[in-house]
C-alpha angles and dihedrals in degrees: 000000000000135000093263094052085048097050093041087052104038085052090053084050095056082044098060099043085054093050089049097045089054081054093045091049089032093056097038082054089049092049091047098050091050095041100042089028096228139149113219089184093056100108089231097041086107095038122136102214115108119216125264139257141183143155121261087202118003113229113235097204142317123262143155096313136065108277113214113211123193111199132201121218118171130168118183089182127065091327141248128329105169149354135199135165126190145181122225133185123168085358098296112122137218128206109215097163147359130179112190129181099025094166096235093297108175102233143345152196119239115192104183118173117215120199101180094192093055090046085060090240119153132208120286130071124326131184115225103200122187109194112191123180134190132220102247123123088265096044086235095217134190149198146214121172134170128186105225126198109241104212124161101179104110118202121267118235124193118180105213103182102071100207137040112193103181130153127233097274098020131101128226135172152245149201128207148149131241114199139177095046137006107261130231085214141026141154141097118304126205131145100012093301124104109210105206126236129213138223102268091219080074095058094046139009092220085071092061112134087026092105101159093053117105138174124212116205096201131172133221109232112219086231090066121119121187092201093073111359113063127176127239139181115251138202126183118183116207094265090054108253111140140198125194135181135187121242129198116263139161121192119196105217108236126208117219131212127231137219148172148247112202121201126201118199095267088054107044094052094046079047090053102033089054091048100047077048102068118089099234079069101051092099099062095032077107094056091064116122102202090238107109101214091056100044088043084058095042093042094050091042090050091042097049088054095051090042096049085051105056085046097050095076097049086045100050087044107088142150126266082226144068109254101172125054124201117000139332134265126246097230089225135020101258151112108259107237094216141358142250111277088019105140110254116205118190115206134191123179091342098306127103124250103184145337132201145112121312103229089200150015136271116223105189128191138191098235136008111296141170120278115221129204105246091218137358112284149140110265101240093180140023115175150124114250137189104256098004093056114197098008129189128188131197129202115214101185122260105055095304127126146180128219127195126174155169082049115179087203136009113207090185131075128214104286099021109148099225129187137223102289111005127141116257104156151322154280117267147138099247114148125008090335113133098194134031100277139130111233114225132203133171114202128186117197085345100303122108119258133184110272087200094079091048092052091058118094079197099054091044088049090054103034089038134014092043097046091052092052091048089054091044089055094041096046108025093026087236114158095168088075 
């Protein structure tokens, strides 16, 4: 064979091998991708960035009880690979839960469940850890971890007042102890909502040292029914176990009235001119239809909604003390003209507007007159609100309020302490008020309750006074009260 012979063939030779060896790197690319499920040619598929983690909720502890977690994992780069999350405690590990092969996905939402007596945990310290990783050449990982505190000793809860008469709209107390650890949390619970009691030593000096008595203010919304919602006392400790126990009540149904507000057409287009007017209502002034029925419905709706908001956080704020003392004040010296729950109808040109619950009462008046705090308090809001017009609110202390509204004048600023039967304002027809009134709510923990018991010296003498005496005989001993 000649040179040239040699040369020509040794070239096909190197030809080949590097043919083989591109097949041999092409298939072993083609082998990674489908095994690792990965994409080289994604632009992030070499970045550097992990993914991210982070609680949505972050857990306070583990007790007695299952502990649902709710995990975070975002990554903004080539996506997600894998999650775990773990338990450890003294070093031994736990698996609760692992998602592999997640096919880049950019984030995702992880509920894991942790019962730490199945899961055969004791007392002590444990450490909950959450590993993501990403699909990029380097497997970017990271970590969140948190050291909880494993504690199975549930809160002890004793009613002391034996029996709780209340009426459908109304509002009555307990006392109870709560006993073990001092709890995070307490109250009665119904309907989803927990009503927060107080430390009794607040309410009266005679209860000092007694410093695991406590006493719940709780209403009795008109939507309960005793035939499938019930009413419990509740105790959460700061790592979440919690004890409940069940209390003796009795609840009268009540029947409400019902009356109407009639428009004419002057009326009803002052009414909706100053509403889409206010600026609360400058985002749905498009959405007008130009028919004044409709627009009357959608602008009341809106209003009472944004009325009801700016109100909720002064209404939930309250003192951990009695301010006011006997019973409450009328603010001005009328017959109310309808209760709290009676049914309001607005009516304009013979057509209904819109029905539902009053959640307080209209005082009206013949001629401008004082309005008068109906106990001592600290002022928690001063405004001016849609339908409500100039609106003040008055705390009380444990979780009671007064509301008066549609105001002509208010003689009292945010943060002003008042006392039972000061001015602090005036009569007027602010708002949507057709009459010279004053508008008048209680609220306790934030839910309408009827006025009408609190402005009676009796009612306050039987829901209150006496039960406090009996609590003052069966805990201190005490027969002189």
């Amino acid at each position: 064979m000649n040179r040239t012979n040699r040369v020509r063939g040794g070239a096909v030779f190197t030809t080949f091998l590097l043919a083989l060896f591109a097949s041999i790197v092409a298939g072993g690319v083609v082998a990674f991708i489908q095994i690792a499920n990965v994409n080289p040619a994604n632009p992030f598929f070499l970045e550097r960035d992990p993914p991210e983690i982070s609680w949505g909720q972050e857990p306070l502890g583990l007790g007695a009880d299952a502990v649902p977690l709710t995990i975070e994992i975002k990554d903004t780069g080539i996506g997600l690979d894998e999650i775990l999350v773990r338990i450890s405690q003294n070093n031994t590990p736990r698996e609760l839960l692992r998602k592999q092969q997640l096919g880049g996905i950019g984030s995702d939402t992880v509920k894991v469940t942790v019962d730490p007596k199945k899961l055969g945990l004791h007392e002590g310290k444990a450490e909950i850890q959450v590993l993501a990783f990403d699909r990029s050449l380097w497997s970017n990982g990271a970590r969140l971890s948190k050291n909880l505190s494993v504690d199975f000793l549930k809160p002890r809860l004793d009613v002391i007042t034996p029996q709780q008469n209340a009426v459908l709209g109304g509002s009555e107390l307990v006392f109870y102890r709560v006993g073990g650890k001092r709890p995070d949390s307490q109250g009665v619970f119904a309907q989803g909502s927990l009503y927060p009691g107080f430390p009794a030593r607040f309410w009266d000096d005679s209860f000092q040292g007694q410093d695991d008595l406590y006493i719940a203010f709780f209403p009795i919304p008109p939507s309960f029914d005793d035939q499938k919602d019930s009413m419990t006392i509740l105790a959460r400790d700061s790592i979440g176990n919690v004890a409940s126990a069940p209390f003796n009540y009795r609840i009268r149904q009540k029947k409400w009235g019902s009356f109407s507000i009639k428009l004419d057409e002057g009326q009803a287009m002052n009414l909706k001119n100053t509403l889409a007017a206010n600026p609360s209502n400058e985002s749905i002034k498009a959405r007008l239809s130009g028919d004044t029925l409709t627009d009357l419905r959608y602008l009341i709706k809106a209003s009472a909604r944004h009325d009801e908001s700016i109100l909720s956080d002064p209404l939930s704020r309250t003192e951990g003390r009695r301010l006011w003392n006997g019973a409450f004040l009328k603010p001005v010296s009328s017959y109310p003209a309808n209760t709290a729950g009676d049914i309001r109808t607005v009516i304009f040109n013979g057509q209904e507007v819109l029905k539902g619950p009053s959640v307080g009462s209209r005082l009206p008046v013949s001629s401008r007159q004082k309005v008068l705090a109906s106990n001592s308090g600290l002022v928690s809001f001063v405004g001016d609100l849609s339908l409500s017009g100039n609106t003040i609110v008055i705390d009380h202390g444990f979780g009671l309020s007064t509301v008066y509204a549609h105001l002509s004048e208010v003689s009292v600023k945010l943060g002003d302490e008042v006392q039972k039967g000061q001015t602090i304002g005036r009569t007027g027809t602010s708002g949507f008020s057709q009459s010279e009134e004053v508008y008048f709510e209680m609220r306790l923990h934030g839910v309408p309750i009827a006025p009408n018991e609190w402005w009676d010296e009796s009612w306050i003498t039987d829901h209150v006074t006496n039960k406090i005496a009996f609590v003052q005989r069966t805990v201190l001993g005490d027969t002189s009260k």
